[in-house]
C-alpha positions in Angstrom: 58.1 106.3 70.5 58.6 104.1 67.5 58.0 100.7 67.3 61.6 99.3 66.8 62.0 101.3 70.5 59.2 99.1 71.9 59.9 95.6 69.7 63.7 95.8 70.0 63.7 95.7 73.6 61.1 93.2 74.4 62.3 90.9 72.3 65.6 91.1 73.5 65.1 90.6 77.3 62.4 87.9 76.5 65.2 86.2 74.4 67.7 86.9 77.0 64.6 85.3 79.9 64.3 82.5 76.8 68.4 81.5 76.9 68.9 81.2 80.4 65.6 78.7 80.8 67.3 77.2 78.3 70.7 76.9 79.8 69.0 75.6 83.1 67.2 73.5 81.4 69.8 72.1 79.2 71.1 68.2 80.6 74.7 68.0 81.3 77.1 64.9 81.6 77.5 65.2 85.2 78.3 63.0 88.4 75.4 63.1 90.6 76.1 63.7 94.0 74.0 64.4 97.9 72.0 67.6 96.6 72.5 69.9 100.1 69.8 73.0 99.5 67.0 73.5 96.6 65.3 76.5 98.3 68.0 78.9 97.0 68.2 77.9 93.3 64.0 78.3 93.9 64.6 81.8 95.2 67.2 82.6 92.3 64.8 81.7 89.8 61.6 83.1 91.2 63.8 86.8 91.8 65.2 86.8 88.4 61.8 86.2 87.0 60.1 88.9 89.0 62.7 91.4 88.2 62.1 91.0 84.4 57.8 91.5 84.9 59.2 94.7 86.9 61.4 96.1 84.5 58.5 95.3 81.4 56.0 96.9 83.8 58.3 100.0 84.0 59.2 99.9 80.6 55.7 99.9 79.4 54.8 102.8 82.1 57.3 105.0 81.3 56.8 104.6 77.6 53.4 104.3 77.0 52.3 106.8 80.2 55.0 109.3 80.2 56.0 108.9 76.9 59.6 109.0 77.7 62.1 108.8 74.8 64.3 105.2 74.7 68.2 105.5 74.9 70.0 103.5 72.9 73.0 103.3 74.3 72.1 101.4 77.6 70.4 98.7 74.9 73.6 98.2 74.0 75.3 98.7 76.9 72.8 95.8 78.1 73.2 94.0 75.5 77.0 93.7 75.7 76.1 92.8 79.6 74.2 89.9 78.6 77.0 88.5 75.8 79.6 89.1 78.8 77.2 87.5 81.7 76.7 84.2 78.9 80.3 83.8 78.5 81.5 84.0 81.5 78.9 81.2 83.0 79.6 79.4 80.2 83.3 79.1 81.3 82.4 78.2 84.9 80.4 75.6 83.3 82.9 74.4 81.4 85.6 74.7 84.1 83.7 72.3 86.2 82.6 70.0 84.1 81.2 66.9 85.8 80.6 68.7 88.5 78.4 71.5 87.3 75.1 72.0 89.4 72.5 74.5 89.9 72.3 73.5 93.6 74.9 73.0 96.6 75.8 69.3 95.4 79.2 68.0 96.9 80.1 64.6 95.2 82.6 62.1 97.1 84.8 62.3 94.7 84.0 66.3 94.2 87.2 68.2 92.5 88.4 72.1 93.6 88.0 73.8 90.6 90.3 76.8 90.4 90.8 77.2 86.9 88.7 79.4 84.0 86.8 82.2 85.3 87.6 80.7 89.0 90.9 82.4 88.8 89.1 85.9 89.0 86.1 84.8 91.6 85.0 82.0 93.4 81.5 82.4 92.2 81.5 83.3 88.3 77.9 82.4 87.3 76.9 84.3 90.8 78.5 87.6 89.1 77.3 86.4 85.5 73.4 86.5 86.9 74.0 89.8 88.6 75.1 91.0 85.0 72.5 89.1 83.2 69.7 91.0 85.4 72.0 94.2 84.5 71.2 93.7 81.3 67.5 93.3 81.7 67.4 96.8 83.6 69.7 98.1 81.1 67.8 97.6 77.9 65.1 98.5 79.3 65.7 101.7 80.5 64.4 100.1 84.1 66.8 102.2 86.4 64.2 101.5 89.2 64.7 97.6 88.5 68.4 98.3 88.8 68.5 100.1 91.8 66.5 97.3 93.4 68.6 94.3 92.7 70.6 95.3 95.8 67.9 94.6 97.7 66.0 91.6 95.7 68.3 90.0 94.3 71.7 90.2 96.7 70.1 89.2 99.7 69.4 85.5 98.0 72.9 85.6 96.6 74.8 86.0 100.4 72.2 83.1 101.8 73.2 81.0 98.8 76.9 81.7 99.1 77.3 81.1 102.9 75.6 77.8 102.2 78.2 76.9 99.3 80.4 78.1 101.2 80.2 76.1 104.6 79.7 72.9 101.9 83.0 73.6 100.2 85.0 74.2 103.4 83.6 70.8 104.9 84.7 69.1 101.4 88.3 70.7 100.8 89.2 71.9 104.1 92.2 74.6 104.4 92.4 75.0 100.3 89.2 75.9 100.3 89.7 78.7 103.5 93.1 79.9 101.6 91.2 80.3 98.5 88.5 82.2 100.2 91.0 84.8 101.7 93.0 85.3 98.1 89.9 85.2 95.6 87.3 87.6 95.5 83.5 86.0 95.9 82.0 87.9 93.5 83.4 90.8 91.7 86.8 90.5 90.2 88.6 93.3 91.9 91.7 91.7 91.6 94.4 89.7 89.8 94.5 86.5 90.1 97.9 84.6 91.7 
């Protein structure tokens, strides 16, 4: 294995880790409101952060024990599933502005937000982490890491939604219930009205 096949990779899902700590990390103008639930964003965090020690620990086995050659193309193919994942949350960021959070805050004077990426899916920066940890697996040749986020990762994602959820419908009422029924929640499977 050469050593761009080892540096290349590391680097980029450490930079990838690096950018999203970053993001969370990063203070926004926003209106504070009654935070709802922590535990979840906890849970996010801690899964996303085990998922990347997995896939380096299966990178470095199958590399350095089996010796198994490094495939390019799902580098980039992660890599353009990271600058995809980046954009999109940064759209859902921007789309709701003041009211961005990385917990279930409702303000009182809390705005439905159904422009942006909120046309496709109700829950853009859900789908953008599912991609971001896509693109962990991905440029890491971790297929084991990417079969598992089905079970690591998803089962945090439905708790956190049916939280949100329950929150929004309590705030907004029947548009909220009428957007639920014609917007996907996660995956944009179809066109937006």
């Amino acid at each position: 294995m050469t050593s761009a096949a080892t540096i290349l990779p590391i680097a980029s899902v450490l930079g990838i880790y690096a950018a999203r700590l970053i993001e969370v990390n990063t203070k926004r103008a926003v209106i504070a409101g009654k935070v709802q639930e922590v535990f979840t964003f906890r849970l996010f965090m801690l899964t996303g952060t085990l998922m990347l020690v997995c896939s380096l620990a299966e990178f470095f086995i199958q590399k350095l024990y089996f010796r198994a050659g490094y495939y390019w193309s799902c580098f980039a193919a992660g890599w353009l599933s990271a600058i995809v994942s980046f954009a999109i949350r940064r759209r859902a960021i921007a789309a709701l502005g003041k009211f961005w959070s990385l917990h279930i805050e409702i303000r009182d004077n809390h705005e439905f937000v159904q422009s942006g990426p909120f046309r496709w899916v109700r829950h853009p920066a859900y789908f953008s982490m599912f991609l971001e940890l896509l693109a962990i697996g991905l440029i890491l040749d971790a297929f084991v890491m990417i079969i598992a986020i089905p079970f690591l990762f998803i089962p945090v994602l439905i708790m956190r939604i049916k939280m949100e959820e329950k929150a929004l419908v309590e705030k907004f009422g029947d548009a909220y219930a009428a957007y639920q029924k014609s917007t996907p929640a996660i995956l944009p499977i179809r066109w937006p009205k």
